[in-house]
C-alpha positions in Angstrom: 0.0 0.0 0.0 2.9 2.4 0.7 4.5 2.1 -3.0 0.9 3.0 -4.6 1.1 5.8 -2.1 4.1 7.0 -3.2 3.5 6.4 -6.6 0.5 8.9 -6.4 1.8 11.5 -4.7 4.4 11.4 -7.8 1.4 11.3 -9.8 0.0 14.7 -8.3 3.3 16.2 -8.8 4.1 15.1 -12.2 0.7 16.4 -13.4 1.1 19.7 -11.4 4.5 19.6 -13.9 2.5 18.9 -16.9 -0.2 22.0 -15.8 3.0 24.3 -15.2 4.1 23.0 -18.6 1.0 23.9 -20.8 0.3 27.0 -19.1 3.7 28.3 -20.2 3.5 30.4 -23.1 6.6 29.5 -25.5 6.0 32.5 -27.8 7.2 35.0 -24.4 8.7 33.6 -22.0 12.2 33.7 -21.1 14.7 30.8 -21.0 14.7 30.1 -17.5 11.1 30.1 -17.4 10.8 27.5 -20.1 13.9 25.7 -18.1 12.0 25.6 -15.3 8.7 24.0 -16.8 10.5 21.7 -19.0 8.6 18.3 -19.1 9.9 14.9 -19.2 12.9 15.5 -22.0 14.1 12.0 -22.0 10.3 10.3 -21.6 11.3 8.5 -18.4 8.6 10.4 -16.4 5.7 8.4 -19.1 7.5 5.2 -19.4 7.5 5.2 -15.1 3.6 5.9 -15.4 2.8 3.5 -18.0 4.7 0.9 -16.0 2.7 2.1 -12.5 -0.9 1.3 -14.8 0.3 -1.8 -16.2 1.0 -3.3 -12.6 -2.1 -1.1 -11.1 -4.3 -2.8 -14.4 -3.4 -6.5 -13.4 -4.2 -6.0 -9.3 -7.5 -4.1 -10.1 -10.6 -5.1 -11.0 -11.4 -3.9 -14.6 -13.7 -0.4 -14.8 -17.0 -0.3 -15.4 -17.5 2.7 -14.7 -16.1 6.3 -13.8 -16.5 9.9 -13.1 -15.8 12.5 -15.6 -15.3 15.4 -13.7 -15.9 19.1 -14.9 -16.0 22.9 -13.7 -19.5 24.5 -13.0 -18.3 26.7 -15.7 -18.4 24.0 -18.1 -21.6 23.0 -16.9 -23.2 26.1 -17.2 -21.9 26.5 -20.9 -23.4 23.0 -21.6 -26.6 23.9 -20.1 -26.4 27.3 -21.8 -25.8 25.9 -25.1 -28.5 22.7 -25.0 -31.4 25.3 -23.4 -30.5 27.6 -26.7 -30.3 24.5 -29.2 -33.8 23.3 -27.7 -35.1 27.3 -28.2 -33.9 27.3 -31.3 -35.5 23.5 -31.9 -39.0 24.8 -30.6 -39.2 27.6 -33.0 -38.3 25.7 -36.0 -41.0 23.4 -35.0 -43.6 26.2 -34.0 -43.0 27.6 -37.4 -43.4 24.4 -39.2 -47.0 24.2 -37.4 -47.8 27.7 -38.4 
């Protein structure tokens, strides 16, 4: 239980990485910047986590199931955007009728 511990907590780090990574612009900022946000230049940090699901994978039980999680933001566009398609939908049809 300890090692999958550890390996998580490496997860969270490596994916805070990956976050400081993609949030760096490359067309303006300076050298040590992009130094400092560098990413897994030899492909040892992906090779470690595809090893860490292969072994998770076999001691798991397959998933049936998960949880996509999103921001209330996204939500809220979503909700936005289906309660203007339906709008939009409902017209069309009330003006068919007419």
């Amino acid at each position: 239980m300890q090692g999958m511990v550890s390996q998580l907590e490496q997860i969270q780090c490596l994916l805070q990485d990956v976050g400081s990574n993609i949030a760096t612009p490359r067309d303006s900022a300076t050298a040590p910047r992009l130094a400092r946000t560098e990413f897994d230049s030899d492909g040892q940090h992906v090779q470690d986590l595809e090893t860490w699901i292969d072994a998770m994978d076999q001691e798991l039980p397959p998933l049936t199931s998960f949880i996509l999680p999103v921001s209330v933001a996204c939500l809220n566009t979503r909700s936005t955007f289906v309660a203007k398609h339906m709008d939009d939908r409902s017209k069309s049809l009330s003006i068919a009728l007419s």
